[in-house]
N, C-alpha and C positions, 0 to 999 in steps of 0.2 A: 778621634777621626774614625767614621766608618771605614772596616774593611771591603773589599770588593766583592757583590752579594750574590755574584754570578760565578758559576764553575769555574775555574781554569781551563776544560776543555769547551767551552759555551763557544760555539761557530757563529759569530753576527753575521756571517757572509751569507752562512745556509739558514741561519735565522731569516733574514730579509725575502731570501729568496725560494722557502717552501713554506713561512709560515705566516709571514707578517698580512695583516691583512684578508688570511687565505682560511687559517684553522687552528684552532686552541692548541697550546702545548703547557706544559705544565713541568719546570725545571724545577728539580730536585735544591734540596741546599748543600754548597761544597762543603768542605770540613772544617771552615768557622761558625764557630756558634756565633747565633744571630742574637743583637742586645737590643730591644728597644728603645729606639732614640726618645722616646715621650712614654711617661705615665698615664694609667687611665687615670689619676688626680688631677696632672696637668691637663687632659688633654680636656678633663671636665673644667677645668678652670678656664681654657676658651672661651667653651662654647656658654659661657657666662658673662663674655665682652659684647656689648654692643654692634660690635664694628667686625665680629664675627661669622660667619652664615655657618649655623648648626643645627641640625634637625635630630630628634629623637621618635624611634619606631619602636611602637610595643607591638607582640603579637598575643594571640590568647595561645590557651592548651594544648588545640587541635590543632594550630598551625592552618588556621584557614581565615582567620580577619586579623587586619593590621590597623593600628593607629601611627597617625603621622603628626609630629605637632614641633614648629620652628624655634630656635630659641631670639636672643637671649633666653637662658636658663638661669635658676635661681637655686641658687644651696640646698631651699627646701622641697623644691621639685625634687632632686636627687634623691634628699634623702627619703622622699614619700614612694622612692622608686621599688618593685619587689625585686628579691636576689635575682629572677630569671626572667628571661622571655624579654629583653629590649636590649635595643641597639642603638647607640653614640655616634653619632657622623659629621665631622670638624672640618671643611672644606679650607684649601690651602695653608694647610698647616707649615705645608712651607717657609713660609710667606712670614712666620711667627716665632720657627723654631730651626736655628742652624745645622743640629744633627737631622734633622727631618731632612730637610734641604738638601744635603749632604748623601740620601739617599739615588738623587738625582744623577749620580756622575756616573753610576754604570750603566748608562743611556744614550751615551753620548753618539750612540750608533744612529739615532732617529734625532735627527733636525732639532735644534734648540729651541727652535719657535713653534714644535707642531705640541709642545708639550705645554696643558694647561694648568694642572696644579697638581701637590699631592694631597687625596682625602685623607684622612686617619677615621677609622671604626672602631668602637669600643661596642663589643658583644659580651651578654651573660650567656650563661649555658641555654641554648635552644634560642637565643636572637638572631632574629637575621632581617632583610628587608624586603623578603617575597621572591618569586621568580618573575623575573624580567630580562630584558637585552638593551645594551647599548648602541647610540649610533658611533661610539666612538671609540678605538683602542682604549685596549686597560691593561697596566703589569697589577698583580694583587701577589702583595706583598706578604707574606704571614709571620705576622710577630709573636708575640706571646699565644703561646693554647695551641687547640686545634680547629680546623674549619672542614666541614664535609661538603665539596660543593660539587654538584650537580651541573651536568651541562647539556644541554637540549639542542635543539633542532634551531637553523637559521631564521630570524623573524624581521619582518618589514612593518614598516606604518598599516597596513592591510590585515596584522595577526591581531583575533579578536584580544581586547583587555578587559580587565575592570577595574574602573577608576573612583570605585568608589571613596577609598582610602587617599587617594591624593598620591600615591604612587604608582598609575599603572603599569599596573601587574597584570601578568599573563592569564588568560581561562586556563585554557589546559594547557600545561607545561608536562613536559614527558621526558624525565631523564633519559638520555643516550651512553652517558660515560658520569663515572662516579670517580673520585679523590676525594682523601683528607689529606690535609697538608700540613703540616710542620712550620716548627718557627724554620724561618731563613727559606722558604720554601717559595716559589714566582710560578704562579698562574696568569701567563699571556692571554689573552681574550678580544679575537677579533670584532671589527662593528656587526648587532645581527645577531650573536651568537646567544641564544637564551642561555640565563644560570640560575642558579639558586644556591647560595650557600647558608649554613644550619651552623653557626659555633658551637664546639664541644665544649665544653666548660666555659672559663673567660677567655676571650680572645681579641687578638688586635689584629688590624690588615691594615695595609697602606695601600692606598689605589691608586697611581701614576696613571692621569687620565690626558690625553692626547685630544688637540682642537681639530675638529674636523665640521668647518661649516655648509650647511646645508648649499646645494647649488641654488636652491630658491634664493636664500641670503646673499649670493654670491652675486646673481643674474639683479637684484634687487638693488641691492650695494650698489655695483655698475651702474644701473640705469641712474640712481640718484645720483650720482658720483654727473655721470653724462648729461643731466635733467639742471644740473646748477649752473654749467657752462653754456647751455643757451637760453636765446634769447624770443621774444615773440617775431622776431624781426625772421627767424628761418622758419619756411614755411614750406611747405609744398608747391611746386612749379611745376608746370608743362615745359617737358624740356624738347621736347621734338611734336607740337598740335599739327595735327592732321585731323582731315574730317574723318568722325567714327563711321562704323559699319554699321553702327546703332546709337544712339545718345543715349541709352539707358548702360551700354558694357563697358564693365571695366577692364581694359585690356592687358594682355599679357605682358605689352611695354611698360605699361606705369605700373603693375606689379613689381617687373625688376626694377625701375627705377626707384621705386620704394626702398625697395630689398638694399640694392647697392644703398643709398643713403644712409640708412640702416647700419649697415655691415661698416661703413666708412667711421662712423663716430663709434662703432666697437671696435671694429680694429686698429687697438692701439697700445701696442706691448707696455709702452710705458706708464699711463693711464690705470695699466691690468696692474703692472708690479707696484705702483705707490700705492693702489688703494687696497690692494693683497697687503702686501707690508704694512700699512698703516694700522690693517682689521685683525692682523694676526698678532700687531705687538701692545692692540688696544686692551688694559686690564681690565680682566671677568671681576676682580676683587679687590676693591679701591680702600685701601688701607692708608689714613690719614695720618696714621704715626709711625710709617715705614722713612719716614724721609730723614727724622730723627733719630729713631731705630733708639731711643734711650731705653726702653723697658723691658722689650724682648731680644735684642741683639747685642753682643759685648765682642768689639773685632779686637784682638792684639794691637797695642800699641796704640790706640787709636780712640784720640779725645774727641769726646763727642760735645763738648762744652768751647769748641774754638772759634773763635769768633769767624764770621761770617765772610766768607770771600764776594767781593764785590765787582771788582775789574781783574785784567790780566797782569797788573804788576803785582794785585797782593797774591794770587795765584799762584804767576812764577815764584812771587818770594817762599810763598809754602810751601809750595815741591823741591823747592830749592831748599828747603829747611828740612826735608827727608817727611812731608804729610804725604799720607798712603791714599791711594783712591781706590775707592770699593761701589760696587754699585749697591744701590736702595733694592734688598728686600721688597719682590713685587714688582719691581721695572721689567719692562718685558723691551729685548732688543733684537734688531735682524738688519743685516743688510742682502744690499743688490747691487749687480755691477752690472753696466753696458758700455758701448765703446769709445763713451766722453768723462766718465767721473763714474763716482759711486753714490750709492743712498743708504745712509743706516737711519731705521728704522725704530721709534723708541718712542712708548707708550700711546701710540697713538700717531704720532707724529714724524714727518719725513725731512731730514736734512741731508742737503747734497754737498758733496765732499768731493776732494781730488785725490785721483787712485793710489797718491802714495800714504793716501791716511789708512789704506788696507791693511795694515798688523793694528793699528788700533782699534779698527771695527772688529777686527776677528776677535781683539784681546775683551771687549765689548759684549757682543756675540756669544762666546761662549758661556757653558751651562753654569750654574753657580752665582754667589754673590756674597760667600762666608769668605774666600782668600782675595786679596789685593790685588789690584793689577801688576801686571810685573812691571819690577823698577826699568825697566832698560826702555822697557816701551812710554811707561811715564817721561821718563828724559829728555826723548827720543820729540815727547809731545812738547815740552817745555821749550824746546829749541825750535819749533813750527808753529808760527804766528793762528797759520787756520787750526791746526790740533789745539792748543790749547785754548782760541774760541771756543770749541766744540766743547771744551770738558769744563771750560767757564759756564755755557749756555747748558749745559744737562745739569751741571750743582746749582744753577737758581733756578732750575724747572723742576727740582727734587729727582731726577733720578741719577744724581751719581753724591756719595760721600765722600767729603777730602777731607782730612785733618790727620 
């Protein structure tokens, strides 16, 4: 098990509240040495799965042209690889590897659901992948080696790029603050924030990257969300005709009468919370042998060869026989509450619940999916007709493991 990668004195309070969001900080490593949960062997043997998303960046000499080129990757791609100048990028490695995973838990400060995956980078001496900025929180993790990263000035959709490369990158990037960092060492990086980091020797990073969807997506989301529920039959009406001052003006009245109409089918909290929860627990990376988990996840005690739970008596008979429930690797879960029931939220999908299923959604909810649910809560379910629906209904929909 990893130990905890954050200081002892690490203030989350005053973390949230002078940095998150606001300005780069750059946390030191306490006095555990930091171990690499993944090898660059492993983590090349990834990005060599099909069902993987891995992209390899070479740069030249000068450090001024990049190549970008996706995998799957092949043994002898690698080995035609030179010792220096390119960088290995394995998106939710997570998702793959339990100690990667496992990185996740000293996070638990920042919402379970704003978090989208962890990357893993495999750099030779002088790789990196250009300067650029994110629209989205980043912690950058530093495992093996060093990384010298550069931090520049805040940039919007409006700061010139070149895309020739397929990674736009910044024109003129202009470092403001300089760090090399250490294994065990967290570079926080708000959205915006131009970087550039250079690997000194070999080096590994872990990038804890946060979901932050565009409002275009959001306003867009909605409308289509609102666009299925009606019909031709709602239409535009005069709700108060009077004769015009002119038959050509459109008046200030049927302006707001628009307006209010309008505003009526958005205003609707509930509406806003399913299709926010639906969009935030929908998976970026749809992993077809997560459900299984046979070849990359090994839980304690826990037969992955059991036969198939079908209703709730062979259910309760399993729980009842001490089967552990773990969520699938990749399931993404959230709830919500208002003043009649609750909704948890799970890959996509929204199920309403009665408020006392609340320590099971939380037990749900929470970060992780290498430990077990806890036994009391399992019980707890086994003895509630609706609980154990629900954990019936998420193991044939593949997102929960029982055995």
């Amino acid at each position: 098990m990893i130990e905890s990668l954050l200081p002892a004195d690490f203030d989350r309070q005053r973390f949230l509240r002078d940095y998150w969001q606001k300005k780069p900080l750059l946390i030191r490593a306490g006095e555990l040495a930091f171990v690499d949960p993944i090898t660059p062997e492993e983590l090349a043997g990834l990005a060599c799965e099909e069902e993987v998303e891995s992209r390899l960046v070479q740069v030249n000499a000068a450090q001024d042209a990049w190549q970008l080129r996706h995998g799957p990757f092949t043994e002898a791609e690698f080995e035609a690889l030179p010792q220096t100048h390119y960088s290995l990028l394995v998106q939710a490695v997570d998702q793959w590897v339990d100690e990667v995973s496992a990185l996740l838990a000293d996070f638990d400060f920042i919402p379970s659901w704003r978090i989208d995956d962890v990357m893993v980078s495999y750099a030779t001496d002088s790789g990196n992948v250009g300067p650029h900025f994110d629209y989205y929180d980043v912690f950058l993790i530093q495992g093996m080696g060093q990384k010298r990263w550069q931090i520049g000035a805040m940039c919007n959709s409006m700061t010139p790029r070149r895309d020739e490369s397929g990674l736009r990158l910044l024109k003129d990037f202009k470092a403001e603050q300089e760090w090399i960092v250490n294994p065990g060492d967290i570079l926080y990086l708000p959205p915006g924030v131009s970087h550039y980091g250079l690997a000194i020797g070999n080096s590994m990073t872990y990038s804890i990257g946060f979901r932050a969807p565009a409002l275009a997506d959001i306003v867009g989301g909605l409308a289509d969300q609102i666009l299925d529920g009606l019909t031709q039959d709602q239409r535009y009406v005069d709700v108060y005709p009077q004769l015009p001052l002119h038959p050509g003006e459109i008046s200030a009245d049927v302006v707001q009468h628009v307006r209010d109409r309008v505003l009526s089918l958005l205003d609707r909290p509930e509406q806003i919370r399913q299709w926010f929860g639906k969009t935030m627990t929908t998976p970026r990376y749809v992993n077809d042998e997560t459900a299984s988990c046979c070849d990359h996840h090994e839980h304690a005690d826990h037969d992955h060869d059991a036969p198939a739970i079908s209703d709730i008596i062979t259910l309760r008979s399993a729980l009842d026989g001490g089967a552990e429930v773990f969520k699938v690797p990749g399931s993404r879960y959230a709830y919500a509450l208002d003043d009649t029931h609750a909704e948890l939220f799970v890959d996509g999908e929204c199920y309403q619940c009665h408020w006392r299923l609340l320590t099971l959604l939380q037990a749900l909810s929470s970060p992780g999916h290498t430990e077990a649910l806890d036994p009391d809560v399992v019980a707890a379910c086994n003895a509630d007709e609706e609980a154990a629906q629900l954990l019936l209904t998420l193991y044939n929909r593949g997102c929960l493991i029982i055995g």
